[in-house]
PDB file with SEQRES, HELIX, SHEET and CRYST1 records, atoms N, CA, C and O in Angstrom:
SEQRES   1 A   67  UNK UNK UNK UNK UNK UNK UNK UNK UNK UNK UNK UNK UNK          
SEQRES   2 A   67  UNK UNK UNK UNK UNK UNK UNK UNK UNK UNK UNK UNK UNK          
SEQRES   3 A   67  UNK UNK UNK UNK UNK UNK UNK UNK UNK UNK UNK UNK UNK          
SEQRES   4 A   67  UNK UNK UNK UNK UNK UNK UNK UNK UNK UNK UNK UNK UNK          
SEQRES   5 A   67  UNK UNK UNK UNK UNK UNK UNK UNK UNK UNK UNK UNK UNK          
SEQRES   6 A   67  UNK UNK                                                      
HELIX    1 AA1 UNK A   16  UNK A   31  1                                  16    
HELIX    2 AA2 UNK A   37  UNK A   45  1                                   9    
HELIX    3 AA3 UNK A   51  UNK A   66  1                                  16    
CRYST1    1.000    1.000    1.000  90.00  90.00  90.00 P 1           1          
ATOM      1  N   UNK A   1       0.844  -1.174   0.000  1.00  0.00           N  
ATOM      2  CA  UNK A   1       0.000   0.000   0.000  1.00  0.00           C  
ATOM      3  C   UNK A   1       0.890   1.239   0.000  1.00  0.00           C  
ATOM      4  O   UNK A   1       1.988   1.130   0.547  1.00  0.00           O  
ATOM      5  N   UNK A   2       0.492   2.593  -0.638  1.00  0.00           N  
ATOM      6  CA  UNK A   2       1.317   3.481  -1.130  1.00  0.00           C  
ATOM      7  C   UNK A   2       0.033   4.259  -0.568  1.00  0.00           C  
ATOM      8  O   UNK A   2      -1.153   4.198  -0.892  1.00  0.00           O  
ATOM      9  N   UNK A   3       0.995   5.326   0.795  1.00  0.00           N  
ATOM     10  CA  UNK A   3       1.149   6.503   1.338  1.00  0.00           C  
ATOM     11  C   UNK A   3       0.744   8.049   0.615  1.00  0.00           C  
ATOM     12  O   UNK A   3       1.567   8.838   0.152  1.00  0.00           O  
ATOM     13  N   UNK A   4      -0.632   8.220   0.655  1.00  0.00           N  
ATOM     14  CA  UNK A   4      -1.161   9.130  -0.447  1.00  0.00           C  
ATOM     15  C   UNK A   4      -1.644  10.472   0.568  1.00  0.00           C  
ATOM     16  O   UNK A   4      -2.446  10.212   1.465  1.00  0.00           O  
ATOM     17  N   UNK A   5      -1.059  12.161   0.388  1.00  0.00           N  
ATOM     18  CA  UNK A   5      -1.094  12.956   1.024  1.00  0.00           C  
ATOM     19  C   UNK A   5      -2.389  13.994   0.254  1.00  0.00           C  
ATOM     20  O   UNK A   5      -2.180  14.667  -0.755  1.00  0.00           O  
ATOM     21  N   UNK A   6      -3.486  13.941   0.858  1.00  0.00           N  
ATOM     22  CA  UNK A   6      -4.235  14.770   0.637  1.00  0.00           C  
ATOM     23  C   UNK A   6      -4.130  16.526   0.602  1.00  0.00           C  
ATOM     24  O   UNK A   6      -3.941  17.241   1.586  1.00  0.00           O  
ATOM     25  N   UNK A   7      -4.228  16.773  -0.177  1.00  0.00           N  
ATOM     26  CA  UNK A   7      -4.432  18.592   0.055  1.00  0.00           C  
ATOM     27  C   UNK A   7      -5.783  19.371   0.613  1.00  0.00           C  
ATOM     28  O   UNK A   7      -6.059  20.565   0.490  1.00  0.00           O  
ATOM     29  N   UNK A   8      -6.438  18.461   1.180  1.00  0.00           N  
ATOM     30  CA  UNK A   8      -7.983  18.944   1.497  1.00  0.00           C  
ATOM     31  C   UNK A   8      -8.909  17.491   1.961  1.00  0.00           C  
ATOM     32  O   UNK A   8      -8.765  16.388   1.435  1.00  0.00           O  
ATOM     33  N   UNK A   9      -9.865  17.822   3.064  1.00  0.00           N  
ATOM     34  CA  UNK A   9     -10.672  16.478   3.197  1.00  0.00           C  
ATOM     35  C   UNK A   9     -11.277  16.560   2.190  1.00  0.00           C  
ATOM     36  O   UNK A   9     -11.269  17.603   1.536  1.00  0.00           O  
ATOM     37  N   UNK A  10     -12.025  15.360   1.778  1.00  0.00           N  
ATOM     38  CA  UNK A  10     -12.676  14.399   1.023  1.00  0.00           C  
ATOM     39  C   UNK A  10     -13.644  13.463   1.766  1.00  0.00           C  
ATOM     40  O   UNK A  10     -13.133  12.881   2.723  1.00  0.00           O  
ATOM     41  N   UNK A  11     -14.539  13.281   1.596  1.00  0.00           N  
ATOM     42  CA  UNK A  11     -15.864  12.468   1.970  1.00  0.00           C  
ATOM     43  C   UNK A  11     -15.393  10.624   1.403  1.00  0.00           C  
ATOM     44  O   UNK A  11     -15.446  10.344   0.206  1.00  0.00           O  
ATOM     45  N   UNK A  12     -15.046   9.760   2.265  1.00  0.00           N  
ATOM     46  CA  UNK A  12     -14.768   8.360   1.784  1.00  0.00           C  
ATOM     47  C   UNK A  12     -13.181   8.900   1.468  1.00  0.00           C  
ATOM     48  O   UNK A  12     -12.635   9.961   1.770  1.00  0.00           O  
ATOM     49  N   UNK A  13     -12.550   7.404   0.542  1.00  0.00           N  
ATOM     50  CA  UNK A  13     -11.593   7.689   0.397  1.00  0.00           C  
ATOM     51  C   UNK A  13     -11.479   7.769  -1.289  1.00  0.00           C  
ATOM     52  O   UNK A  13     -12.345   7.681  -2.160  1.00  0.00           O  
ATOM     53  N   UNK A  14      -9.940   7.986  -1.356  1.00  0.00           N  
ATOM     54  CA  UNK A  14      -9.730   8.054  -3.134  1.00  0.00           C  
ATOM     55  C   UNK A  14      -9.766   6.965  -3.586  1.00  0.00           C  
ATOM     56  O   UNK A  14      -9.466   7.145  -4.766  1.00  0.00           O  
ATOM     57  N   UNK A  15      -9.981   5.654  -3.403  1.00  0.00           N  
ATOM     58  CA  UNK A  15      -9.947   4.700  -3.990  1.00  0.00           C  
ATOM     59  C   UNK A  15     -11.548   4.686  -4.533  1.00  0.00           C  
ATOM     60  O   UNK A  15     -11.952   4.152  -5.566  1.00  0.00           O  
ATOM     61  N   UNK A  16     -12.396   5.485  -3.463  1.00  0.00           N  
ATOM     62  CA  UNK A  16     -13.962   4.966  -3.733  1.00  0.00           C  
ATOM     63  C   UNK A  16     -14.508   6.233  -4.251  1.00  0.00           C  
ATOM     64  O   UNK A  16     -15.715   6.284  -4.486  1.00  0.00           O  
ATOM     65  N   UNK A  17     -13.847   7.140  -4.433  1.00  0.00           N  
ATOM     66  CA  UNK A  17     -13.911   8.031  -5.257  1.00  0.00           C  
ATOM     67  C   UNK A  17     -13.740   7.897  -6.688  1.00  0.00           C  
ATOM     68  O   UNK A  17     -14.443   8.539  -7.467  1.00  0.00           O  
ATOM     69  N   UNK A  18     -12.579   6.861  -7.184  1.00  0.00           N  
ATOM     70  CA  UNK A  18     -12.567   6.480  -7.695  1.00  0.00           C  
ATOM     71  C   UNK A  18     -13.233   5.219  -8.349  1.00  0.00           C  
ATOM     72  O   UNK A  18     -13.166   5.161  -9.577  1.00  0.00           O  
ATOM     73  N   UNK A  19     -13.645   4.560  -7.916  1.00  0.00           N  
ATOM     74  CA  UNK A  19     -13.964   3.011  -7.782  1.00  0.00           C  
ATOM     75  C   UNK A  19     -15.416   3.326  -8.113  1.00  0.00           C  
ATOM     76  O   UNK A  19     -15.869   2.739  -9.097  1.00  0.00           O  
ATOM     77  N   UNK A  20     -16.266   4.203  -7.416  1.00  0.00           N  
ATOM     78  CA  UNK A  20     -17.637   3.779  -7.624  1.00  0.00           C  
ATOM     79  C   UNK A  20     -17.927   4.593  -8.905  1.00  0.00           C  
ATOM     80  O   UNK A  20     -17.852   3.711  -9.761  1.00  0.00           O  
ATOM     81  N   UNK A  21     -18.135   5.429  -9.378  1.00  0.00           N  
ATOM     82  CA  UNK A  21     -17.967   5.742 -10.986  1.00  0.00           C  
ATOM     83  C   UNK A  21     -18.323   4.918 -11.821  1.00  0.00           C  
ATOM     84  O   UNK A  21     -19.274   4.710 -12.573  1.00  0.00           O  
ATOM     85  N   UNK A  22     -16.696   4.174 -11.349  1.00  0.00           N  
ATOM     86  CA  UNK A  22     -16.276   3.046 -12.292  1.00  0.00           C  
ATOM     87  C   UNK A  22     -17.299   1.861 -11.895  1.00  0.00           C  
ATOM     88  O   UNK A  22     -18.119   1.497 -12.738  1.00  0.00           O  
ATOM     89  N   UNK A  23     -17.279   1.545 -11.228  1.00  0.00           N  
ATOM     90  CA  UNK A  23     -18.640   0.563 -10.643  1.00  0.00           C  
ATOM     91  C   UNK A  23     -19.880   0.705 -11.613  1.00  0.00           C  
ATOM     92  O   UNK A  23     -20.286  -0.191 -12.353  1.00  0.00           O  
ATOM     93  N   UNK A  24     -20.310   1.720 -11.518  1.00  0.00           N  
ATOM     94  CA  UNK A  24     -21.947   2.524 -12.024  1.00  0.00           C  
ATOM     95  C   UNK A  24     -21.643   2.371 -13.233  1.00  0.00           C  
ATOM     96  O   UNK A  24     -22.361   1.486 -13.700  1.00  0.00           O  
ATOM     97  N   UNK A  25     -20.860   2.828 -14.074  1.00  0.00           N  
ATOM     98  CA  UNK A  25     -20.588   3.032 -15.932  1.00  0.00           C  
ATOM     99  C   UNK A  25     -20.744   1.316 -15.930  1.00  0.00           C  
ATOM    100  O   UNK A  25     -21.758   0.800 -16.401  1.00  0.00           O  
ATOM    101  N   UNK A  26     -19.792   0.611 -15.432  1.00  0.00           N  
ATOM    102  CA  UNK A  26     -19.605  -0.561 -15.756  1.00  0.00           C  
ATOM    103  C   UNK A  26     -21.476  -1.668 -15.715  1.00  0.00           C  
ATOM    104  O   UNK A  26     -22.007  -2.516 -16.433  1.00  0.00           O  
ATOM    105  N   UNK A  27     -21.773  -1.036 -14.606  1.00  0.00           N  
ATOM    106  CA  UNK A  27     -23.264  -1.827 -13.979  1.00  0.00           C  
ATOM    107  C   UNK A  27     -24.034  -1.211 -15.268  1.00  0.00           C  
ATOM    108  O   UNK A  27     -24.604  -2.019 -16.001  1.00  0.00           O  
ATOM    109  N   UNK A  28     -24.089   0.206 -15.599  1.00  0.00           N  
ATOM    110  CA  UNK A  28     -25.296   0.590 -16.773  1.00  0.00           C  
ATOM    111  C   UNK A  28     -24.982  -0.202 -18.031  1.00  0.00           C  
ATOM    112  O   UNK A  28     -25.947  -0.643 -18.656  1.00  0.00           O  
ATOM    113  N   UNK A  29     -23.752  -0.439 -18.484  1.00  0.00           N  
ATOM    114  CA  UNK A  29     -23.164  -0.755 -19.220  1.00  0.00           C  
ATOM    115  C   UNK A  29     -23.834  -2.343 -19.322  1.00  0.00           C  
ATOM    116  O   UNK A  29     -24.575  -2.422 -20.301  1.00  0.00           O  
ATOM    117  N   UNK A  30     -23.758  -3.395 -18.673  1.00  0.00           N  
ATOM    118  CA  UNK A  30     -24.147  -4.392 -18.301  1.00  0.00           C  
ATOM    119  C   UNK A  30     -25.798  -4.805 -18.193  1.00  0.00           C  
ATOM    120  O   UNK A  30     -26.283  -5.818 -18.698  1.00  0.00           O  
ATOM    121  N   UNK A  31     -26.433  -3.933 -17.532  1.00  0.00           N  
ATOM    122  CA  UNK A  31     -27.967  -3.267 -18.029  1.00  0.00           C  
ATOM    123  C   UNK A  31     -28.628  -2.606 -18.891  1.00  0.00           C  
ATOM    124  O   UNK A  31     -29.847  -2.445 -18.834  1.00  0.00           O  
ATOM    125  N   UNK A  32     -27.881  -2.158 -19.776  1.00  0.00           N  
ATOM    126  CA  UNK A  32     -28.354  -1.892 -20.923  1.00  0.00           C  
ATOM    127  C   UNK A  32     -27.617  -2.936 -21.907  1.00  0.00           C  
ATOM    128  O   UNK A  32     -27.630  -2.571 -23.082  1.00  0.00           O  
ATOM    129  N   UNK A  33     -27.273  -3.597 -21.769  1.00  0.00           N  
ATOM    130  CA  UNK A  33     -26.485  -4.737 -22.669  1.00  0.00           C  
ATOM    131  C   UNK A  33     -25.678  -4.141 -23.652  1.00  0.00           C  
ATOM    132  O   UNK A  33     -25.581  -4.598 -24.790  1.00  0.00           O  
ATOM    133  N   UNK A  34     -25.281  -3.457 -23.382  1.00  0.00           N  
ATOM    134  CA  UNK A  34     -24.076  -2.561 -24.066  1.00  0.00           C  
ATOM    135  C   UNK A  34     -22.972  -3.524 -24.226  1.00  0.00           C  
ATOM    136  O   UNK A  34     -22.780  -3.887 -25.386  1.00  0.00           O  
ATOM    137  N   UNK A  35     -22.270  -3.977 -23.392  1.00  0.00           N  
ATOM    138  CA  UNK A  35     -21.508  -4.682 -23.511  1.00  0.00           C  
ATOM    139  C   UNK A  35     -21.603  -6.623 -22.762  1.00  0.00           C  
ATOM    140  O   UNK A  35     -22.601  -6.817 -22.067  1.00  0.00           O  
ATOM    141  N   UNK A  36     -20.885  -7.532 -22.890  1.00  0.00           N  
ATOM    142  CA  UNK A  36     -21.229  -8.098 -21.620  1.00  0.00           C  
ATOM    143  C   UNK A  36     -20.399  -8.349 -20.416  1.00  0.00           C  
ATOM    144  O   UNK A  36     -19.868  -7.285 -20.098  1.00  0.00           O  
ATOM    145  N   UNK A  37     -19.906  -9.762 -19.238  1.00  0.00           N  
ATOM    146  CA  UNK A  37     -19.272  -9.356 -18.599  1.00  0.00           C  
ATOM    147  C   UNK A  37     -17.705  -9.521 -19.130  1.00  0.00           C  
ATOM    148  O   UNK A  37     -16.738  -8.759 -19.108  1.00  0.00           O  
ATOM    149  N   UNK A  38     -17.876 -10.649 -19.535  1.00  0.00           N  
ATOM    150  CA  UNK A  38     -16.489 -10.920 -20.516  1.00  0.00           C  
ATOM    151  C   UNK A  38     -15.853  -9.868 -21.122  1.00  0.00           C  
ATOM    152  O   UNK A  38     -14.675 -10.195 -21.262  1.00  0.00           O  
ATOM    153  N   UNK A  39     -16.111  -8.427 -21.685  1.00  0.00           N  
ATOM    154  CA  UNK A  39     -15.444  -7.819 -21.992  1.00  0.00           C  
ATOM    155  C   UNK A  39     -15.062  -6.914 -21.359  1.00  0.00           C  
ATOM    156  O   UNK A  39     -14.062  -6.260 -21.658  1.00  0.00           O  
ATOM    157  N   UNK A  40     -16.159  -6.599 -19.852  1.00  0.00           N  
ATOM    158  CA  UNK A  40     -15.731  -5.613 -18.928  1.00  0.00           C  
ATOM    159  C   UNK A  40     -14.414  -6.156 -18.224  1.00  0.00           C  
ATOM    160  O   UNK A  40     -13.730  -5.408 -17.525  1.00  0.00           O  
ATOM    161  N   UNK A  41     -14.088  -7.492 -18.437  1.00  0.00           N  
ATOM    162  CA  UNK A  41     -13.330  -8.329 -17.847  1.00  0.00           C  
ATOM    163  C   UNK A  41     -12.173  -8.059 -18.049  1.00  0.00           C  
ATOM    164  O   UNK A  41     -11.284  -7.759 -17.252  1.00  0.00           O  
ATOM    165  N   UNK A  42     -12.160  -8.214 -19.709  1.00  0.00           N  
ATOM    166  CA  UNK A  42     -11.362  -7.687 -21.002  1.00  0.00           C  
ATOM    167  C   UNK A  42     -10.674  -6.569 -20.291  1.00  0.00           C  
ATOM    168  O   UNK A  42      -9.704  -6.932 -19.627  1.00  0.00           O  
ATOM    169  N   UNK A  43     -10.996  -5.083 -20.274  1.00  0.00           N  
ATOM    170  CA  UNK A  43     -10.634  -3.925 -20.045  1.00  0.00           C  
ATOM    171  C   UNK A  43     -10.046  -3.324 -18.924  1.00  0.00           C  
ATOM    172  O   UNK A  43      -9.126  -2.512 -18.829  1.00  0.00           O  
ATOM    173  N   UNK A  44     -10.973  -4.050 -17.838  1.00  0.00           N  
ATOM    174  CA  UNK A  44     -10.425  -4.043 -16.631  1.00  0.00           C  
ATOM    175  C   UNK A  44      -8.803  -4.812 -16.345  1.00  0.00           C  
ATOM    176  O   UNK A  44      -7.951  -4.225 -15.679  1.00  0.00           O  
ATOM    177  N   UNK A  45      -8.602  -5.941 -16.849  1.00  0.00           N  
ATOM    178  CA  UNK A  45      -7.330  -7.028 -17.115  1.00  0.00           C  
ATOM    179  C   UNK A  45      -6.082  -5.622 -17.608  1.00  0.00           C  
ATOM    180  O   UNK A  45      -4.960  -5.425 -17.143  1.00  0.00           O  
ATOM    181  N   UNK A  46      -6.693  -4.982 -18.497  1.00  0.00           N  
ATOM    182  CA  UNK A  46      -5.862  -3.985 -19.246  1.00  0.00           C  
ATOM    183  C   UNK A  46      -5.865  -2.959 -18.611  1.00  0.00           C  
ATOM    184  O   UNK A  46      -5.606  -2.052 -19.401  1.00  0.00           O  
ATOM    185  N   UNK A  47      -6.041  -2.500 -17.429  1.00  0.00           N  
ATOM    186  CA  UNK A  47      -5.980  -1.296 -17.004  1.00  0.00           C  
ATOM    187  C   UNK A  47      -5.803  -1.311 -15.365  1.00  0.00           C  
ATOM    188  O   UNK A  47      -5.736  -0.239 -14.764  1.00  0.00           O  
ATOM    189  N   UNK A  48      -5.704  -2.994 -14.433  1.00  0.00           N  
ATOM    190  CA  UNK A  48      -5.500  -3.186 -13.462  1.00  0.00           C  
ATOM    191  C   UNK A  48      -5.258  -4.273 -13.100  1.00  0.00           C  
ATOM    192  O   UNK A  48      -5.358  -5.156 -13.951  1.00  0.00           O  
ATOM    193  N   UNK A  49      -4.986  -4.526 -12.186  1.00  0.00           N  
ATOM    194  CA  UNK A  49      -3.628  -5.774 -11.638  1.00  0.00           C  
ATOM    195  C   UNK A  49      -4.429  -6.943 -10.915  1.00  0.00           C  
ATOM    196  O   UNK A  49      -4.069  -8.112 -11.051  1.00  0.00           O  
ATOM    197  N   UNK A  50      -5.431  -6.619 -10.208  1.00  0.00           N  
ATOM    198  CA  UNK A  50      -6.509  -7.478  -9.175  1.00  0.00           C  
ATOM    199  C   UNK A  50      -8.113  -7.206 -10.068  1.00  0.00           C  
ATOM    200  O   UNK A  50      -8.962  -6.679  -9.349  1.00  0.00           O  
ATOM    201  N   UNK A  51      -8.464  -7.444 -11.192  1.00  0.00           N  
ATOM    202  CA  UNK A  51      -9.764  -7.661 -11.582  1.00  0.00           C  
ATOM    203  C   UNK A  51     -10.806  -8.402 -10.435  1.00  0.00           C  
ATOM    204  O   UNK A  51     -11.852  -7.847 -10.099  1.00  0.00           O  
ATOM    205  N   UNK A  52     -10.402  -9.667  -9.906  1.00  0.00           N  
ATOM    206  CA  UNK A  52     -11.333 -10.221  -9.055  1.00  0.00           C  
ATOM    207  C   UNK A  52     -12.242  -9.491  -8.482  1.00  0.00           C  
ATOM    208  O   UNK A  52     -13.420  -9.721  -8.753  1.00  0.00           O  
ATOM    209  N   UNK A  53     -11.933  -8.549  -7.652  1.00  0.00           N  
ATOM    210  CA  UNK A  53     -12.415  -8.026  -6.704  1.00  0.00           C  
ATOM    211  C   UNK A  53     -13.415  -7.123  -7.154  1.00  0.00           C  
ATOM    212  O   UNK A  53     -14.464  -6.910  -6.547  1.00  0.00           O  
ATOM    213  N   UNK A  54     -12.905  -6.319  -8.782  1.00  0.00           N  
ATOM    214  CA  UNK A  54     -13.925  -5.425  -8.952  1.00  0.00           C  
ATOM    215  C   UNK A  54     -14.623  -6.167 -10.002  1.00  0.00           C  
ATOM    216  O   UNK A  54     -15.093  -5.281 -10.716  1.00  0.00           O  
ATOM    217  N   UNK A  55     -14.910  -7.162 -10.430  1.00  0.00           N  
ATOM    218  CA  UNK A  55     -15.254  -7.886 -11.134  1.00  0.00           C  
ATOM    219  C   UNK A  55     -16.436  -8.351 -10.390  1.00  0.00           C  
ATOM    220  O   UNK A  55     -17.567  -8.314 -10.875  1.00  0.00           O  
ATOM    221  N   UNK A  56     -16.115  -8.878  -8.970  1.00  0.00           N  
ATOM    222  CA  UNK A  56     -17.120  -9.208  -8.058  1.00  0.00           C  
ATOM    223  C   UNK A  56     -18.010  -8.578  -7.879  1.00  0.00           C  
ATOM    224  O   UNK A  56     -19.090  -9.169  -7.845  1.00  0.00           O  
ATOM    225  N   UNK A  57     -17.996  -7.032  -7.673  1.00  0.00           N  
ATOM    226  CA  UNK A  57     -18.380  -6.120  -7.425  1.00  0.00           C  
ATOM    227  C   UNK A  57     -19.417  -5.403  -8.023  1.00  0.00           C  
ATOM    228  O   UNK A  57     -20.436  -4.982  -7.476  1.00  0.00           O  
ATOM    229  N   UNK A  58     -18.916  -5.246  -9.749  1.00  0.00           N  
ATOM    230  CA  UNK A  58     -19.622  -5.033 -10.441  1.00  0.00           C  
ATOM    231  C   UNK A  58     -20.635  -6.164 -10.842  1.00  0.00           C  
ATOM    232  O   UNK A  58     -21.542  -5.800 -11.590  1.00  0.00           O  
ATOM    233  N   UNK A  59     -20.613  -7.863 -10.344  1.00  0.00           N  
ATOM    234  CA  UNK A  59     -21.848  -8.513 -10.864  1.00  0.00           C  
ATOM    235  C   UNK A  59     -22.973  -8.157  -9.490  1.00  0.00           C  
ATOM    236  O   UNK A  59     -24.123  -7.745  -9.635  1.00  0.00           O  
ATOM    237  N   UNK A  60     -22.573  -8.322  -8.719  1.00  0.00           N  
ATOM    238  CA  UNK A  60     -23.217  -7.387  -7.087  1.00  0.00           C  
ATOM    239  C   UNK A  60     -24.050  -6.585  -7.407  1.00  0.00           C  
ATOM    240  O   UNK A  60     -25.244  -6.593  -7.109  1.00  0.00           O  
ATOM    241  N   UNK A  61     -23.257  -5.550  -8.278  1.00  0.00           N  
ATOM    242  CA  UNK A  61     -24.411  -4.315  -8.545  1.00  0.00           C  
ATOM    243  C   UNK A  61     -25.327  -4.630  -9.610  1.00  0.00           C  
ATOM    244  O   UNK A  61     -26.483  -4.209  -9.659  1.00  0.00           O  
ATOM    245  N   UNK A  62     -24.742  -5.438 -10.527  1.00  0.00           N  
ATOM    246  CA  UNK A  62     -26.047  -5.692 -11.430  1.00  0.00           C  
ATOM    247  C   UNK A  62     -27.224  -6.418 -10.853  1.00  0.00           C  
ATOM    248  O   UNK A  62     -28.372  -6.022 -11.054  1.00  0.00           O  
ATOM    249  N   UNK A  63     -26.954  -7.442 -10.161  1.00  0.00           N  
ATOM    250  CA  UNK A  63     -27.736  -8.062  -9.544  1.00  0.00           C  
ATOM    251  C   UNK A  63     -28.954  -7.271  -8.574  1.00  0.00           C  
ATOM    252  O   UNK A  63     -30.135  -7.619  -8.577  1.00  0.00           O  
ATOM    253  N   UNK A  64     -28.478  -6.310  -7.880  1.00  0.00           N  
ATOM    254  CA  UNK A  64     -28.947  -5.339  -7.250  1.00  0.00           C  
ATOM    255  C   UNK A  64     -29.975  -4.982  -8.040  1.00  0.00           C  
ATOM    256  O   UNK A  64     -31.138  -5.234  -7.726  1.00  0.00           O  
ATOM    257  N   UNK A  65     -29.485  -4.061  -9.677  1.00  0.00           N  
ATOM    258  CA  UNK A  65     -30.148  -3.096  -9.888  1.00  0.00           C  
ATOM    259  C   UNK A  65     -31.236  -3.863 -10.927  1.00  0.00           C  
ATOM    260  O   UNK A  65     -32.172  -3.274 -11.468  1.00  0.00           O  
ATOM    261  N   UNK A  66     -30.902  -5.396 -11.108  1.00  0.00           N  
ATOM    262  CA  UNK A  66     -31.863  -6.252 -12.036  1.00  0.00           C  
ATOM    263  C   UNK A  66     -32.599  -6.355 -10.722  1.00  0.00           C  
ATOM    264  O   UNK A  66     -33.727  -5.956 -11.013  1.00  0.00           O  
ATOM    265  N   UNK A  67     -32.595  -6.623  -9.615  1.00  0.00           N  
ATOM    266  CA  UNK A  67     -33.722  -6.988  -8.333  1.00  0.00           C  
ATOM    267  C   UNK A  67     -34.300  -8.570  -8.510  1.00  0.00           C  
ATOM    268  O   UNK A  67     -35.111  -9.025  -7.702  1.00  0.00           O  
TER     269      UNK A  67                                                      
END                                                                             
């Protein structure tokens, strides 16, 4: 883990600042059948080191927002 110095509070942290965004695009994305999960899989592989976790995450929310 890498030691990150804020210039101002923030509500949550930067990871979930980051992270949920990415969560939501990915979940509409998935609900509107835009894409499916296999390729969010795809992109994510290409742009981060631990997919599992947000991979998990994002079927969570679909599941959620299918009810």
């Amino acid at each position: 883990m890498v030691a990150l110095s804020l210039h101002k509070e923030q509500p949550g942290s930067i990871l979930n600042s980051l992270l949920v965004p990415l969560l939501s695009a990915a979940t509409d994305l998935l609900v509107h059948e835009v894409v499916d999960m296999e390729t969010i899989v795809a992109y994510l592989k290409g742009h981060f080191i631990d997919t599992g976790t947000l991979t998990a995450l994002i079927a969570d929310r679909q599941r959620l927002q299918k009810g």
